[in-house]
VMD Tcl script that draws the C-alpha trace (Angstrom):
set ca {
  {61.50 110.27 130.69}
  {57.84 111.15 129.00}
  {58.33 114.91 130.70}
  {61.74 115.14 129.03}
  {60.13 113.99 125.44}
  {57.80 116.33 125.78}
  {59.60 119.00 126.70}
  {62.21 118.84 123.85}
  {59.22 118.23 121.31}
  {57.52 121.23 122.65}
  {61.46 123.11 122.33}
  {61.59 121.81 118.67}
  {58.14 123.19 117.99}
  {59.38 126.57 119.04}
  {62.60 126.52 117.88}
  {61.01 125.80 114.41}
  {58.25 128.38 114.48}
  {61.19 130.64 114.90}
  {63.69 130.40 112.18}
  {60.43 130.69 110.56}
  {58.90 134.25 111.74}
  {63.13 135.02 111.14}
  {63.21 134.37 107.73}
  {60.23 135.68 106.78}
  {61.13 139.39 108.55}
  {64.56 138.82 107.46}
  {63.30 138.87 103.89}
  {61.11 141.91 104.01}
  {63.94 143.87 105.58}
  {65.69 143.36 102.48}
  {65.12 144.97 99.00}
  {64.49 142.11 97.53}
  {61.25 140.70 98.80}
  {58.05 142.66 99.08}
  {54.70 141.55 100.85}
  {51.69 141.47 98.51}
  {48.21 141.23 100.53}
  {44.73 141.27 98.94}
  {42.51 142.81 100.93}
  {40.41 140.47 104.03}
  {36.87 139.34 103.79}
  {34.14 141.72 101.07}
  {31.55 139.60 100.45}
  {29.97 140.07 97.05}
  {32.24 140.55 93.48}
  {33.10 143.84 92.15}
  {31.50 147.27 93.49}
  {27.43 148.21 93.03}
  {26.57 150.55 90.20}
  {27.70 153.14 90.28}
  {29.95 153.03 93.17}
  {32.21 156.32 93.54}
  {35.77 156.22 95.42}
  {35.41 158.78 97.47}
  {31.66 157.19 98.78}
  {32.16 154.04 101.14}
  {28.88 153.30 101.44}
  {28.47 153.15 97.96}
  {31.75 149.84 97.54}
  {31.57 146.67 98.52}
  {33.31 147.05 101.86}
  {34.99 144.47 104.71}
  {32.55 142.45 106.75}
  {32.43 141.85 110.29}
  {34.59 138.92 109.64}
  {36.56 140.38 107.34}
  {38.01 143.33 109.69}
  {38.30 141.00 112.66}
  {40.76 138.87 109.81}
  {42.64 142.52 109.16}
  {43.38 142.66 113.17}
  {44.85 138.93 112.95}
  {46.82 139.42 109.90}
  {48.69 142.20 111.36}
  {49.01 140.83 114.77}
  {50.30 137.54 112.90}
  {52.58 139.36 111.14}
  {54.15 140.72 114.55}
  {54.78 137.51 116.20}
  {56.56 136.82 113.09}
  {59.19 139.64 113.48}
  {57.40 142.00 111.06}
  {57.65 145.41 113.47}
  {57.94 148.62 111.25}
  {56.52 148.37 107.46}
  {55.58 150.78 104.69}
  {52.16 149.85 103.98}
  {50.63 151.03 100.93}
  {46.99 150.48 99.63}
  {44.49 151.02 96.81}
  {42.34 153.40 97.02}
  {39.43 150.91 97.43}
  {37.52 151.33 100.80}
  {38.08 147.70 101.21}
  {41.76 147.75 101.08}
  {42.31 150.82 102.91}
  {40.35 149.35 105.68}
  {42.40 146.29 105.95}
  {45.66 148.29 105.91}
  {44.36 150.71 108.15}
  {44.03 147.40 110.97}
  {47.01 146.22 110.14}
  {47.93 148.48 112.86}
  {51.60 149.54 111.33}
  {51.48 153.36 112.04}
  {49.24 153.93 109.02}
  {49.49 153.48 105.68}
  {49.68 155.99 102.05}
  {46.91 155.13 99.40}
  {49.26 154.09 95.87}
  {47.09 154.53 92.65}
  {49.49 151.71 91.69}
  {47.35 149.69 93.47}
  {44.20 150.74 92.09}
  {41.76 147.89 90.64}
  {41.50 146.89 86.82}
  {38.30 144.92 87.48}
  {36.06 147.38 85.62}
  {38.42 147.53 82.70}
  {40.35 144.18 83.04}
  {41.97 145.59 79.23}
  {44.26 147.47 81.80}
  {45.91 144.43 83.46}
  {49.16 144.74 81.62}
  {49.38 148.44 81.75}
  {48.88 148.26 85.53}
  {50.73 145.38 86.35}
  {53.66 147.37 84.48}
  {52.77 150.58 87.49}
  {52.77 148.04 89.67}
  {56.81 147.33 88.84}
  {57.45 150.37 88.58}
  {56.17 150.87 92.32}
  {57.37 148.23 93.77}
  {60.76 148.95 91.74}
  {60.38 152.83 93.67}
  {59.91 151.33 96.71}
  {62.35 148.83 97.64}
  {64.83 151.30 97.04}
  {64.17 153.77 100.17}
  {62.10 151.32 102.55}
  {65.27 150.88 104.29}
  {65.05 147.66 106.58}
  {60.89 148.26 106.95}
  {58.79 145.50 105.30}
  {57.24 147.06 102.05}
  {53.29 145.68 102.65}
  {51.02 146.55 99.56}
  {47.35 145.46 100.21}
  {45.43 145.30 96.54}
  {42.73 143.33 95.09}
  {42.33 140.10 93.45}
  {43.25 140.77 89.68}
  {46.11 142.94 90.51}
  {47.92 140.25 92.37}
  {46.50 137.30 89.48}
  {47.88 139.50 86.98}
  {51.20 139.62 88.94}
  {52.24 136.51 90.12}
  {49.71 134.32 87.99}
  {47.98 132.88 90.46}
  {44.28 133.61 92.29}
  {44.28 133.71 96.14}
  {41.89 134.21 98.85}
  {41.08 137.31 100.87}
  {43.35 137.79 103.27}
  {46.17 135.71 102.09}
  {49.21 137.04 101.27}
  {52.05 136.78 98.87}
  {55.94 136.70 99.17}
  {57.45 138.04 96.26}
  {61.05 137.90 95.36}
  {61.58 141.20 93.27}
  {64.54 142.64 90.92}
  {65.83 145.98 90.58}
  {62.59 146.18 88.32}
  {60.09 145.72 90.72}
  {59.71 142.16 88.91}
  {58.25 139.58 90.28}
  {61.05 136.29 90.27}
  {59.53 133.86 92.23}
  {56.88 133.80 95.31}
  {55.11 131.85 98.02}
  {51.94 132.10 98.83}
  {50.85 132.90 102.60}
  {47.67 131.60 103.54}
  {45.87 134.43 105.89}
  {46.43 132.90 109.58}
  {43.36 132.37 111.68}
  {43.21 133.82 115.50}
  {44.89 132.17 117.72}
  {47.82 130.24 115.19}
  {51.65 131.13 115.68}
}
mol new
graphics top color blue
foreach p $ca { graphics top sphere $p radius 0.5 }
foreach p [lrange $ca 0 end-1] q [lrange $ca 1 end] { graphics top cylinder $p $q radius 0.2 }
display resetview
């Protein structure tokens, strides 16, 4: 009798975990959700002076611990269904990095995704490029998750809300690129389903 409790709790478990990795590659096959990510682990805030784009060394770039967090993301987002995705990035070192382990056959840099933090008078202007990306986008992804790894303020400006590195949102979009409601993903450690 215990081996038969356990055995349906354990089924339960699974059959749970599931419906969830469904619905959540369900919804990114669709046009109407899109998967928000800010980039893993950077210790530090901003970039050094005078930091160029096209110089790594010279940005505040992933640690360690933050590519090893990159790897899990995208292997977490494979056990959850997530197969083929678009993934798009800023052009920050940083971000490009953790799409780059993501490990979904590459990814395109999108200057919609650029970061405002330098000239945080810009949020509105690019939160409006970010719409208009995202609005792009959704149209010809076909049924391929639409991943967009950015930074900090762009998804605070966005959805209104800070995360953490590595954590990842789940907007619901209109034809706009709009953002109409979201949940927050926390970014899974190694080893959870």
């Amino acid at each position: 009798m215990q081996l038969k409790k356990i055995i349906l709790t354990a089924l339960g478990l699974l059959l749970s975990v599931c419906a969830q990795a469904s619905d959540l590659s369900e919804k990114l096959q669709s046009t109407d959700y899109v998967l928000l990510m800010r980039h893993t682990l950077a210790p530090g805030v901003g970039d050094p002076a005078g930091y160029t784009l096209t110089d790594c060394k010279g940005q505040r770039n992933l640690s360690a611990e933050g590519r090893q967090q990159a790897v899990v993301v995208g292997q977490w987002l494979k056990k959850q269904g997530v197969t083929t995705a678009q993934v798009h990035s800023s052009v920050w070192c940083r971000c490009k990095d953790t799409a780059e382990l993501l490990n979904f056959n590459g990814f395109k840099v999108a200057p919609a995704l650029a970061s405002f933090f330098d000239e945080m008078h810009k949020s509105q202007i690019s939160t409006q490029a970010l719409e208009q990306f995202i609005a792009e986008k959704v149209k010809t992804k076909g049924k391929q998750a639409l991943i967009l790894v950015t930074h900090h303020v762009n998804i605070h400006a966005y959805i209104g809300e800070n995360i953490a590195s590595g954590d990842m949102v789940l907007a619901q979009v209109d034809a706009h690129g709009k953002m109409r409601s979201y949940t927050v993903i926390p970014r899974p450690s190694q080893g959870q389903p």
